[in-house]
N, C-alpha and C positions, 0 to 999 in steps of 0.2 A: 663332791670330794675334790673336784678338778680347783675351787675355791684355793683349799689347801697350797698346792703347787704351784699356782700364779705369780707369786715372788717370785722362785726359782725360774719360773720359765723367763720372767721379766728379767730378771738378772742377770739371764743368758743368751736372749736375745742375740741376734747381731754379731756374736763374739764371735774373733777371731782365733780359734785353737790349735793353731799349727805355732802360738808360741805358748806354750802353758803358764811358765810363772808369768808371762802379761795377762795373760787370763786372767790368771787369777788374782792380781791385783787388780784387775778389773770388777770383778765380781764380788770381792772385797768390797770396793769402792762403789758398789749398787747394792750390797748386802752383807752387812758385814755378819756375820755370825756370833758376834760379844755384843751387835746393838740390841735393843730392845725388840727390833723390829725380826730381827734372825732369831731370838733364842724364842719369842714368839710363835715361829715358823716352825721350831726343832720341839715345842712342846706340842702343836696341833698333830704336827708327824708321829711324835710318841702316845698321843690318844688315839689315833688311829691304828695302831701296832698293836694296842691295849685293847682297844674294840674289835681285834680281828679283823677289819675291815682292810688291809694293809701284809703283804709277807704272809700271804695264806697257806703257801706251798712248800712240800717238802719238809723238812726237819734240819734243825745247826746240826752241822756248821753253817748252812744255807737255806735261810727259809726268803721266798721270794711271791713277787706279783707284778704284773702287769696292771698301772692303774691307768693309763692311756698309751691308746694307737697315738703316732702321730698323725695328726691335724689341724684346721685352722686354730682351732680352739686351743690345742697344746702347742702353741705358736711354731709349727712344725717337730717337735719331739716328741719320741715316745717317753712315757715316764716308768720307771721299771721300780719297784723297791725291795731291798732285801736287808734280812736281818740276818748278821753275820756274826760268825768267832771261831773262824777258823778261814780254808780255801776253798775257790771255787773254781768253775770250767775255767780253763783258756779262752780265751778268745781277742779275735781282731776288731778294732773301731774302723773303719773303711773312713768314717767323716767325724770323729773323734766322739769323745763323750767329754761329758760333764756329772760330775759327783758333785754332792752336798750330804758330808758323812754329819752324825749326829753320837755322839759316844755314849752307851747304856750303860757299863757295866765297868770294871776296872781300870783297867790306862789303856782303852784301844790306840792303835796306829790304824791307817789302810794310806800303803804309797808315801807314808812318811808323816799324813796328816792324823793331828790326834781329836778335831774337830772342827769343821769345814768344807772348806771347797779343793777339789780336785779336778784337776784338767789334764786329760790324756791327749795325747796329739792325734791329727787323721794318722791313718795303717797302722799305728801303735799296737801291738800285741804285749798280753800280759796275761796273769792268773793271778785274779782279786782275790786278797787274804787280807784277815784283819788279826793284826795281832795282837795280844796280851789284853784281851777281853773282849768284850759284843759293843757290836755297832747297830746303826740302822743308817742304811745307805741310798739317796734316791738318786739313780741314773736317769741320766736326760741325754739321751741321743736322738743327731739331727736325722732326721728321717726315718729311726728306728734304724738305721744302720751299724747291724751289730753279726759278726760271724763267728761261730764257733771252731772247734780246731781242736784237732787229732793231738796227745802228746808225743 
């Protein structure tokens, strides 16, 4: 499964996240999500959502999974995925994340994007929502640095 995510983790490699929209014209620019090569990536995501094997947990507005710790292999991130259509915990990124939203279902948003890439900055605090329909969202955080938080 780790196959799957190899783009993404490739395409975020290296990045610098303390400025988001360069991120993400970075990551644009190593994966775009209109090429061939991304909606490829957004339909293996969506067979896996469809085979259960992906967003095992819980129930929408938040169904989620851990498909890797970070490690060599996950070129240090953990890979998290959730199917969304609605809000979820708060929480802090300590060393930022990285989204790659895929949109299932009506006109989703998450953070503005209605399909693609999202870059949160390090210590950024937020409460992921997706709104005006279902997404499927794979988080890639450096070191698995992710903290929850009291409202």
């Amino acid at each position: 499964m780790l196959d799957t995510f190899r783009p993404l983790l490739e395409a975020a490699q290296g990045l610098d996240l303390t400025d988001p929209a360069a991120a993400v014209a970075t990551l644009n620019a190593r994966l775009d999500p209109a090429s061939a090569a991304g909606r490829a990536v957004a339909a293996d995501l969506v067979r896996l959502l469809e085979e259960g094997a992906i967003c095992d947990r819980g129930e929408l507005p938040v169904r989620w999974s851990r498909a890797a710790k970070p490690s060599e292999a996950s070129l240090g991130f953990s890979i998290d995925t959730v199917h969304m259509n609605g809000a979820g915990p708060r929480h802090r990124h300590p060393q930022g994340e990285v989204n790659y939203c895929v949109a299932l279902e009506g006109a989703p948003s998450f953070e503005g994007c209605t399909n693609g890439w999202v870059v949160m900055p390090p210590d950024s605090v937020h409460v992921p929502e997706v709104r005006g329909g279902t997404m499927l969202i794979v988080y890639l955080l450096p070191e698995g640095a992710m903290e929850f938080l009291k409202d």
